[in-house]
Structure formats: C-alpha cells, structure tokens
N, C-alpha and C positions, 0 to 999 in steps of 0.2 A: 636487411632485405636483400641488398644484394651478392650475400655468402648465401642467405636459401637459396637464391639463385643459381647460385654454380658458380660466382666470380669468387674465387679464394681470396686472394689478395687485393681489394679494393684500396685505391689511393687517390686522396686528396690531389689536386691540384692548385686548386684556389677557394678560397672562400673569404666570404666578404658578408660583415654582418648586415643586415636589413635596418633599414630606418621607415617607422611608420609614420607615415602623412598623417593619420587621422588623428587630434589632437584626442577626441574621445576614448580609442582605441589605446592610444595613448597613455595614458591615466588607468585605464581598468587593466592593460598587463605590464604596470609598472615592475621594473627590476626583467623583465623577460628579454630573452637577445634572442633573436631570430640569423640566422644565416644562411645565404645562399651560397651554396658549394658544389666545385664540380668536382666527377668522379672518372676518372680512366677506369674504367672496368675490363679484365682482360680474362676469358674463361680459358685456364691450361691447365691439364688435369695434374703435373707433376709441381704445382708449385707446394711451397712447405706451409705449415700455421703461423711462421715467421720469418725475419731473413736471418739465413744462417748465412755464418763468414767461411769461405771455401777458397779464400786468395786472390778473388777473381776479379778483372778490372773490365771498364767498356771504354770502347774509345770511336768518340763523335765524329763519324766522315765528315759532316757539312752538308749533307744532300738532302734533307728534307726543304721541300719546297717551302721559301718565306722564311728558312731557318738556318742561313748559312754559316751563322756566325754561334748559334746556341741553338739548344732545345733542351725544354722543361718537360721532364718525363713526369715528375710530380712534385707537391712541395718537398721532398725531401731532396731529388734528384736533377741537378742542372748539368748539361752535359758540353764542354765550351767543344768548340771543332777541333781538331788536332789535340785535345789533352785525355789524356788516361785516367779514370774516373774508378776509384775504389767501390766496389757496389756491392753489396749482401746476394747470396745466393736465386732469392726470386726474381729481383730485379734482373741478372744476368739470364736469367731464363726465359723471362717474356721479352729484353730485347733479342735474345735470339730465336725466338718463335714467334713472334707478334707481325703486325705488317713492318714494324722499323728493323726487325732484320736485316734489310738490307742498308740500312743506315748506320751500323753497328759491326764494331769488330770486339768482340769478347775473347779476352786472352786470361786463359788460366783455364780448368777444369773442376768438375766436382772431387776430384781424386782424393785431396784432402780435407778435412774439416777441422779448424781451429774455432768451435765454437760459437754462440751467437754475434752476430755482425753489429758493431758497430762502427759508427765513422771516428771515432776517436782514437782508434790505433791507428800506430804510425806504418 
C-alpha cells in the first residue's frame, strides 16, 4: 500500500508481535501472528527498487533532539554520533533529502557503482 502510494522505499522500524486477550479469539486463529509495525515512509522521487552500493558512508552529528548519543533511521540502520556508518545508495539519499538532512554528513558520491549494497563487505 504504501509503494501505491508514492513511498518507494518503505522501512521497518520496529515491530512487535500482538498478543490477543481474548481467550476465544484465541483458539479460532490459532497458529496466526499478528504484528504491529511501524513504518518511516519517505516520498523521494530518485530512490532505487533497492539499495545499491555506491561507496557511500553517513555520519551521525548528534543533533536530533532526545537523540544525542544515536538515532534509529530503521531496523536495519542505527547511526552512533561521531561514527561513519556504511549505508546502500537509498538510504544515503533520503538522509540527504529528508528533514534529517541537517543531521547528516554523507561522504562519498553516486559516481561509482560497485553493485547491490550490502552490509557484509568490508
């Protein structure tokens, strides 16, 4: 629903599964998991269908109010203050276009492309 919408890249931030009170409710959807999840949804027209790896790192000023020490962009992304953080192509986009912009130093460029992103290269 929210790619019909216009958010390309929707991301998980937490989710926490649901426990039903109702003992009857219970019993007639046994085996079913319910979860409640939230979603950072960010509409930017240049992000990609996935993260691609372009070299590119982010690094956490510290100035998001209540969040001086971290900030949780999503579950994938935890951003400590003063460290430089390896991040996929979209992720580097919407911190630099987003409201956290200015909470954000993105070093490196789209200039090159080494492929789909992941965290497991060194």
């Amino acid at each position: 629903m929210a790619q019909r919408a216009g958010f390309t890249d929707p991301r998980i931030v937490h989710r926490t599964p649901l426990r039903l009170e109702e003992p009857d409710l219970q019993s007639r959807l046994r085996g079913t998991v319910f979860w409640a999840v939230t979603f950072r949804l960010c509409k930017i027209r240049e992000l990609e269908d996935g993260e691609e790896d372009y070299g590119q790192a982010a690094l956490y000023l510290g100035t998001i109010a209540g969040c001086a020490h971290h900030f949780r962009l999503d579950a994938e992304n935890l951003f400590e203050s003063g460290r430089a953080e390896r991040v996929g192509g979209n992720t580097a986009r919407i911190l630099e276009v987003s409201r956290f912009a200015p909470h954000f130093r993105i070093l490196g460029n789209r200039s090159r492309h080494f492929g789909p992103f992941s965290r497991m290269r060194g």
